[in-house]
C-alpha positions in Angstrom: 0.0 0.0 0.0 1.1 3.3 -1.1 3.3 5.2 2.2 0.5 7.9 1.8 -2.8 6.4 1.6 -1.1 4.4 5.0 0.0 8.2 6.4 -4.1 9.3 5.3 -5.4 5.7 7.4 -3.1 7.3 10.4 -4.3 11.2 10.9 -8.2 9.9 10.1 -7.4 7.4 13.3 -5.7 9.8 15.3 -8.0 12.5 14.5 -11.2 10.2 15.9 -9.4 9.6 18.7 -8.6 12.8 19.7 -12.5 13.6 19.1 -13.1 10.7 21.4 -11.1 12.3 24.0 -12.5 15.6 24.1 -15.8 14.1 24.4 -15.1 12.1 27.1 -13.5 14.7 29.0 -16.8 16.8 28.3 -19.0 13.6 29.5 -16.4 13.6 32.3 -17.2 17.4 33.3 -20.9 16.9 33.0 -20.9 14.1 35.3 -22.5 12.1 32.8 -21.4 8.4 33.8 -23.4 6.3 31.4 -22.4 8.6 28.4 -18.5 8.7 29.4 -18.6 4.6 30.3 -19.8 4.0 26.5 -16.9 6.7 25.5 -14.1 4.7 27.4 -15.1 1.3 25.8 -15.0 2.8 22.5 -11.6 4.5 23.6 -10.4 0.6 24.9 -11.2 -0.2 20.9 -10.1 2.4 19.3 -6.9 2.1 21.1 -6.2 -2.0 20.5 -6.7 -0.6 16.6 -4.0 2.0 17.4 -1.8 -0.3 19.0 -1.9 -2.7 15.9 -1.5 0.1 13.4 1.6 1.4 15.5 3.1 -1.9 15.7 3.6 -2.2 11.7 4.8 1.4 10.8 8.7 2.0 10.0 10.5 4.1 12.4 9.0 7.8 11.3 8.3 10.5 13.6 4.3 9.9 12.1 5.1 6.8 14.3 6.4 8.8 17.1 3.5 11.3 17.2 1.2 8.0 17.7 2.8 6.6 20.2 2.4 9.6 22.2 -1.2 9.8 21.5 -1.5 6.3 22.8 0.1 6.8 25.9 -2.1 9.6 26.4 -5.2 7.3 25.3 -3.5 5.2 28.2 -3.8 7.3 30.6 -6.9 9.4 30.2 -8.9 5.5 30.3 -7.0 4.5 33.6 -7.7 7.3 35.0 -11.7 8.3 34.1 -12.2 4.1 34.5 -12.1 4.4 38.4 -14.5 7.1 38.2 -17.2 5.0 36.2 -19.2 2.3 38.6 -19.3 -1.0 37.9 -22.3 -2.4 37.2 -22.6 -5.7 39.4 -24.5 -8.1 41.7 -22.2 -7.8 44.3 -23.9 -8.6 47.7 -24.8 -6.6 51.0 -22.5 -8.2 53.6 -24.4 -10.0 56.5 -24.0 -8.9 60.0 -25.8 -10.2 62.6 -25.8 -8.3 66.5 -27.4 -9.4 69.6 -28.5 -6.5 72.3 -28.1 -7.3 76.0 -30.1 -5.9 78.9 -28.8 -5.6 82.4 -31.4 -3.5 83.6 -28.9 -0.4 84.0 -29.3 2.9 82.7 -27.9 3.6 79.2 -27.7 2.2 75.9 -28.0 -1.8 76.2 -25.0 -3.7 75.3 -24.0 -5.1 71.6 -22.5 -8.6 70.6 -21.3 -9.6 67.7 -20.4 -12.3 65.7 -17.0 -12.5 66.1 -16.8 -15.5 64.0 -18.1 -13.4 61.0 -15.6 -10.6 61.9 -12.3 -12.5 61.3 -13.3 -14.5 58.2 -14.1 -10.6 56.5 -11.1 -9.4 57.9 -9.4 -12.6 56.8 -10.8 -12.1 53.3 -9.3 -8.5 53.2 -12.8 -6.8 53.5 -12.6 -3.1 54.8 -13.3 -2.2 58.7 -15.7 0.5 57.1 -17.7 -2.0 55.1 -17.8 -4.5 57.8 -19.0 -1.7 60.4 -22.0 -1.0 57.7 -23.3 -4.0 57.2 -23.4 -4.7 61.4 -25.5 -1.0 61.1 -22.7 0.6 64.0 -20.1 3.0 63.5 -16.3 2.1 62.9 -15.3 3.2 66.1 -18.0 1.1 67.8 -16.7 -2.0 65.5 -13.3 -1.2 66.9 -13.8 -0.8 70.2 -16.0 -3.9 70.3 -13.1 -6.2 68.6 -10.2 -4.5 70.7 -6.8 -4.4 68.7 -6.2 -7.4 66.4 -2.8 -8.9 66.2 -2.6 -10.0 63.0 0.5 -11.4 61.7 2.3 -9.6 58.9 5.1 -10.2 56.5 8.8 -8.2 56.6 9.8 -6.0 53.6 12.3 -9.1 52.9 9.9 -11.7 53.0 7.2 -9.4 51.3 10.2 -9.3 48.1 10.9 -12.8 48.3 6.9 -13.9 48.1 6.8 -11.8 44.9 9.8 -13.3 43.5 8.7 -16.9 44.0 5.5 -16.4 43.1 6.5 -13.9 39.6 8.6 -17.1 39.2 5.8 -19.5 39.2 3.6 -16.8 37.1 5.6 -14.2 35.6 2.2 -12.1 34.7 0.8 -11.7 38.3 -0.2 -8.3 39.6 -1.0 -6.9 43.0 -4.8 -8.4 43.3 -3.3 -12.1 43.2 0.0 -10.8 45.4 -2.4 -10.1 47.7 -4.7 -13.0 47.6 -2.0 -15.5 48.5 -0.8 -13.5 51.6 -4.8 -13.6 52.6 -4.8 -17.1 52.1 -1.4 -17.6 54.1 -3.0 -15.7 56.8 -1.0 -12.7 56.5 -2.4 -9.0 56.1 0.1 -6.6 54.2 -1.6 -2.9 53.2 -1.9 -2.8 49.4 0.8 0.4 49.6 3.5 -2.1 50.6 2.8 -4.5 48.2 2.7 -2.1 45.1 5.9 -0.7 46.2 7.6 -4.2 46.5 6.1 -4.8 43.0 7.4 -2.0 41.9 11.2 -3.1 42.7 10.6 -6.4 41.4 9.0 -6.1 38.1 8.7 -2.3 37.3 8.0 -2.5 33.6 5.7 -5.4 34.4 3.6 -2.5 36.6 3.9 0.0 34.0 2.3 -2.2 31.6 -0.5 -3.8 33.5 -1.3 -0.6 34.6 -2.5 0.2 30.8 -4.5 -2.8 30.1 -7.5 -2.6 31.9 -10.1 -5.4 29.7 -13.6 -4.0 30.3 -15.9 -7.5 30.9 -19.0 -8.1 29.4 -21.6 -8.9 32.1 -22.8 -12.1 33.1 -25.9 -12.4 36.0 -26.3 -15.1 37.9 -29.0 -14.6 41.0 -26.9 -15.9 43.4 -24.3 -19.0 45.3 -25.1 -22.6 43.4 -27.2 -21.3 41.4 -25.4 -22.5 38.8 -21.7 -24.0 38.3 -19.6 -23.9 35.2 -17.4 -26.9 34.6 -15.0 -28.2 32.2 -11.8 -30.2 31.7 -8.4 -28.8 30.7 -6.5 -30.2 28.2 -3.0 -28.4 28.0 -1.4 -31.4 29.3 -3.2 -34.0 27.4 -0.2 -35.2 25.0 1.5 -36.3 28.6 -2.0 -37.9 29.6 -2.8 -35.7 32.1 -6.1 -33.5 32.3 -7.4 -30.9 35.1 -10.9 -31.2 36.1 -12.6 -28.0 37.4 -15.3 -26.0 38.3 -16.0 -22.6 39.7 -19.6 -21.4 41.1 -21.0 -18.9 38.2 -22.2 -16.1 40.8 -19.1 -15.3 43.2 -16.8 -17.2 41.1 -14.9 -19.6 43.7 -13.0 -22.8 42.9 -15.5 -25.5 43.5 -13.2 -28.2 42.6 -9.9 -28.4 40.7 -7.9 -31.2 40.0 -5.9 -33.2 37.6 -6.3 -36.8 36.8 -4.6 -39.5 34.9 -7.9 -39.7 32.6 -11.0 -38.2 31.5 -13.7 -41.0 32.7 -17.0 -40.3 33.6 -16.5 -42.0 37.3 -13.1 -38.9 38.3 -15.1 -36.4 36.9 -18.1 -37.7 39.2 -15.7 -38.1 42.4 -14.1 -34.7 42.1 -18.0 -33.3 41.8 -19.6 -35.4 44.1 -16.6 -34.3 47.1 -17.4 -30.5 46.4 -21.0 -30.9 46.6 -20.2 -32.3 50.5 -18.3 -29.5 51.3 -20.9 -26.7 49.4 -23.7 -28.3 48.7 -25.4 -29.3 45.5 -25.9 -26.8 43.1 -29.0 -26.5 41.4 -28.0 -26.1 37.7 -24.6 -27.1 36.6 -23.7 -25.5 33.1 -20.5 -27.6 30.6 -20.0 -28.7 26.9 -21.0 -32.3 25.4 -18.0 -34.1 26.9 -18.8 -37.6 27.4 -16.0 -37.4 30.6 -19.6 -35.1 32.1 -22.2 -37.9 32.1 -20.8 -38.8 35.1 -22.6 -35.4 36.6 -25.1 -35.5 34.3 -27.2 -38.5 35.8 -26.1 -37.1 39.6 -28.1 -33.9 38.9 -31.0 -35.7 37.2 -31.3 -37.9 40.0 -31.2 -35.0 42.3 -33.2 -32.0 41.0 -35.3 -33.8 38.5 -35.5 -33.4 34.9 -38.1 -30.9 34.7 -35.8 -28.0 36.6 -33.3 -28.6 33.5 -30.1 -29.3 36.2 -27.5 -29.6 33.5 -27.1 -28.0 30.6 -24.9 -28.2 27.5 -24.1 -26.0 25.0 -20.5 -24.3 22.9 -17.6 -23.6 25.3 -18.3 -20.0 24.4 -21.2 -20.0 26.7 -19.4 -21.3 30.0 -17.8 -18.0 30.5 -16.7 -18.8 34.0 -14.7 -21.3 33.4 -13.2 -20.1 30.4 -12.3 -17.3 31.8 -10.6 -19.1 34.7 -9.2 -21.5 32.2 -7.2 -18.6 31.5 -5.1 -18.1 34.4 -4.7 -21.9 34.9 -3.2 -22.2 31.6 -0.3 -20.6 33.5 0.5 -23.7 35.1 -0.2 -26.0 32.7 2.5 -23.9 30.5 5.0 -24.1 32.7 5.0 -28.1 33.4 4.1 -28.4 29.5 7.7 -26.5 28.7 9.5 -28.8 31.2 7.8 -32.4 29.8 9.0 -31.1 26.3 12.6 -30.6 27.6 12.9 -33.6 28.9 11.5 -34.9 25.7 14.0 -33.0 23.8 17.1 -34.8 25.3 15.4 -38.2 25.4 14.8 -38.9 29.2 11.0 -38.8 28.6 9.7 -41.6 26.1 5.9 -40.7 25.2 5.7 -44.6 23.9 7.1 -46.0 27.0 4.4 -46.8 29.4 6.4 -47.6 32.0 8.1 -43.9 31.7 4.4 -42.4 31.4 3.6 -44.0 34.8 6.7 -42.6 36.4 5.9 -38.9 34.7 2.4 -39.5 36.5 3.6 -40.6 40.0 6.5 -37.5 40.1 4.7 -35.0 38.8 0.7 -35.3 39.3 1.3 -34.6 43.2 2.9 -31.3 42.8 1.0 -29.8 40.1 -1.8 -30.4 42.6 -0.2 -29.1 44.7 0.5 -25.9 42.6 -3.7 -25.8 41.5 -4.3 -26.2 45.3 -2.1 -23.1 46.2 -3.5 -21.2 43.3 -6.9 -22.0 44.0 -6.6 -20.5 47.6 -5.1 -17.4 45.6 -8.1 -17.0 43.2 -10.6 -17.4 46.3 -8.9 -15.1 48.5 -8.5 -12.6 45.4 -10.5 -8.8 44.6 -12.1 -8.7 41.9 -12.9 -5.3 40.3 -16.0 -6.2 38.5 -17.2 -7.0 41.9 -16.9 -4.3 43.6 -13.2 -5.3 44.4 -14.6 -8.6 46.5 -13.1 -12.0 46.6 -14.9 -14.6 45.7 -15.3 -16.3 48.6 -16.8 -13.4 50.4 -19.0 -13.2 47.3 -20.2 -16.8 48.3 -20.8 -16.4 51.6 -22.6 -13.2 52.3 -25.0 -13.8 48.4 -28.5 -14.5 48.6 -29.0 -18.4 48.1 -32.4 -20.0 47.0 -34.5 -21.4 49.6 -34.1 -24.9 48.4 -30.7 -24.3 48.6 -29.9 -23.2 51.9 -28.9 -26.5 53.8 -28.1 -28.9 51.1 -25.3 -30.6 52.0 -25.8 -34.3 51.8 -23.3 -36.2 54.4 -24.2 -40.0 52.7 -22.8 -39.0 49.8 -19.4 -40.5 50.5 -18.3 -41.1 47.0 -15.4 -38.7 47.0 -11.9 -38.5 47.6 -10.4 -41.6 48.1 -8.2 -43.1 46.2 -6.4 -44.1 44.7 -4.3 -46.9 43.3 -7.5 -49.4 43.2 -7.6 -48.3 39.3 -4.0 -49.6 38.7 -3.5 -53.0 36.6 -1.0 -55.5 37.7 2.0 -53.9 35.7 1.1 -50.4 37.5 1.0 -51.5 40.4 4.2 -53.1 40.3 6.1 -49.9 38.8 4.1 -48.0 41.6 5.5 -49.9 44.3 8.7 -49.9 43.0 8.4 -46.1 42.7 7.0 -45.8 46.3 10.3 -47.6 47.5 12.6 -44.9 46.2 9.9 -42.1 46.9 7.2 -42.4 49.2 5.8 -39.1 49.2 6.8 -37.6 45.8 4.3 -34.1 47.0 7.4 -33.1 48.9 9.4 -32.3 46.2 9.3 -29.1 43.7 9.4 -29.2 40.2 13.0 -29.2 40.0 13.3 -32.0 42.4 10.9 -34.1 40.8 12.7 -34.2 37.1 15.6 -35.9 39.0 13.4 -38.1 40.8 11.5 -39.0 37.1 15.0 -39.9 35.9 16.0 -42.1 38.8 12.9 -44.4 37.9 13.0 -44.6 34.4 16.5 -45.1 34.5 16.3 -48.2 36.4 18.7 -47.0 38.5 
């Protein structure tokens, strides 16, 4: 294309995004929310359109001049976004308080529920908010709870957190920083962890800081109304798939674990164990996988067929766990890249199923371990299209159904056992063997666990 029909593509762009600008800033001035939200999405469009013009111009100052005017793009959408409410469903948080009489003069003493109290602060939910939803004033809220010694992390041990865990996911910001020192049982003010960020990954920051994705909505009425499951398979070349599910309204990891297989009866066992510990939900949304009939006949047996319990439809439609497919893919990458190498130098033998078997036995423990401690994470996390609420405050305090309150079903005991009684005669000679060199193989890392995959299918 000729350099100045490209040059006459460039000013028209520039020129309607400069429009855009001013009329934001006019909404902005006006006060007039709805208007200026519908300006900043367009903005967030016009701007990936920019980016990818930008990216495939020569070095000219036309070039320059756009780069300038998406910077500035940048910052004008950052800035007006935290000015525009979200819409969401995000609940009123429950607080219940108890008034003793003593027959004295004066206001009659409060309780509260103390219980209550620590898993908000726990879940990193404001003194202010929690005052407001017991209907007293901070100060009442403080004096009734008395100074609360919770542990905290040193600037050194802040840095080093950040550095394992930008290790383990290289793209994590300061809302998941802060979800795994929650879901250690630390508190850290936001301030400190920014500023640690900032000496760790400070283009990293920079960069996050000017992609903000604007998500489309998606209502669900409340807690197990409905979950959204599916099966990952990033792994599957090694034989190895990760089961999940999240609940659709606040969110949380309902289950999430990786098997040797996709049957029916692990899909079925990881299920039926959540439902003890949350109950049953009352729709349950995945694709056509036949590794989901399993879940299928539990929910028909439960809710009936006339209430439509499980539904199928395109993978496009199960947002939720798409979307949480997304961060989990950045495990599965990282164990993907290392089964590679080791197929690149020729210690791992796809065709070999006695190599398979020891791949399994090494490695399925700690990547468990690693969508265990990122599970916690993603529970314990804010999320800004909720208000800036983790999920599993979401779950606790939203409205459930009636017919959902107390539905947790103690004889269903088909869950978590396991575990060998699936093994042939052959596996269950190489997993002896295996448990004679290494009897807990969930102790080791990553790194550890290559050399202990070599030991065994080396014989040695």
């Amino acid at each position: 294309m000729d350099a100045e029909v490209i040059n006459g593509q460039c000013r028209e762009l520039a020129i309607r995004i400069i429009s855009k600008l001013d009329l934001g800033a006019q909404f902005a001035r006006q006060d007039d929310r709805a208007a200026l939200s519908a300006c900043l999405q367009s903005l967030n469009e016009r701007g990936e359109e920019l980016q990818s013009v930008i990216s495939n111009l020569p070095e000219t100052e036309l070039k320059e001049s756009l780069i300038q005017l998406y910077e500035y793009l940048l910052e004008f959408v950052v800035f007006y976004e935290e000015t525009v409410p979200v819409e969401t469903d995000t609940p009123q948080l429950q607080g219940s308080v108890s008034v003793t009489r003593n027959g004295m003069c004066g206001r009659p003493s409060i309780t509260l529920d103390n219980e209550l109290i620590n898993y908000y602060i726990q879940n990193g939910v404001s003194k202010q908010k929690i005052a407001d939803s017991f209907g007293i004033s901070r100060s009442t809220l403080q004096r009734k709870i008395g100074p609360r010694n919770i542990p905290t992390l040193s600037d050194e041990d802040l840095q080093n957190m950040i550095v394992r865990m930008k290790d383990e996911d290289p793209h994590c910001g300061q809302p998941y920083i802060s979800g795994e020192i929650r879901a250690l049982g630390f508190y850290v003010p936001r301030s400190r962890v920014r500023k640690q960020l900032r000496i760790v990954d400070p283009v990293g920051t920079v960069r996050r800081r000017r992609v903000i994705t604007r998500r489309r909505r998606y209502r669900v009425k409340g807690p197990n109304y409905i979950w959204n499951m599916d099966a990952n398979e990033k792994l599957q070349p090694f034989a190895m798939y990760i089961h999940g599910a999240v609940d659709g309204y606040s969110r949380k990891v309902m289950y999430l674990k990786i098997s040797r297989d996709k049957k029916a009866s692990t899909v079925k066992k990881a299920f039926k164990a959540a439902t003890q510990r949350f109950g049953w939900p009352k729709r349950v949304r995945s694709d056509k996988g036949l590794e989901n009939t399993g879940v299928a006949r539990c929910m028909l047996e439960r809710r009936g067929p006339e209430t439509r319990p499980f539904i199928t439809g395109r993978s496009v439609h199960n947002v939720r766990i798409e979307r949480f497919w997304k961060e989990v893919n950045k495990i599965t990458l990282r164990f993907k890249v290392l089964f590679e190498n080791l197929e690149s130098i020729e210690a791992l033998n796809l065709d070999e199923d006695e190599q398979v078997f020891y791949l399994h036995y090494t490695f399925i423990p700690v990547i468990q371990k690693f969508l265990d401690r990122f599970a916690s994470r993603w529970n314990a996390h804010k999320i800004r299209t909720a208000n800036y609420t983790a999920p599993n405050v979401l779950y606790r305090c939203g409205k459930k159904a009636p017919d959902l309150e107390e539905d947790l079903d103690p004889s269903d005991s088909d869950s978590d056992t396991d575990d060998n009684t699936d093994l042939n005669e052959t596996e269950q000679i190489w997993h002896e063997r295996a448990e004679m060199f290494f009897p807990n193989p969930e102790n080791f890392d990553e790194y550890e666990s290559v050399q202990n995959f070599i030991t065994l299918s080396r014989n040695e």
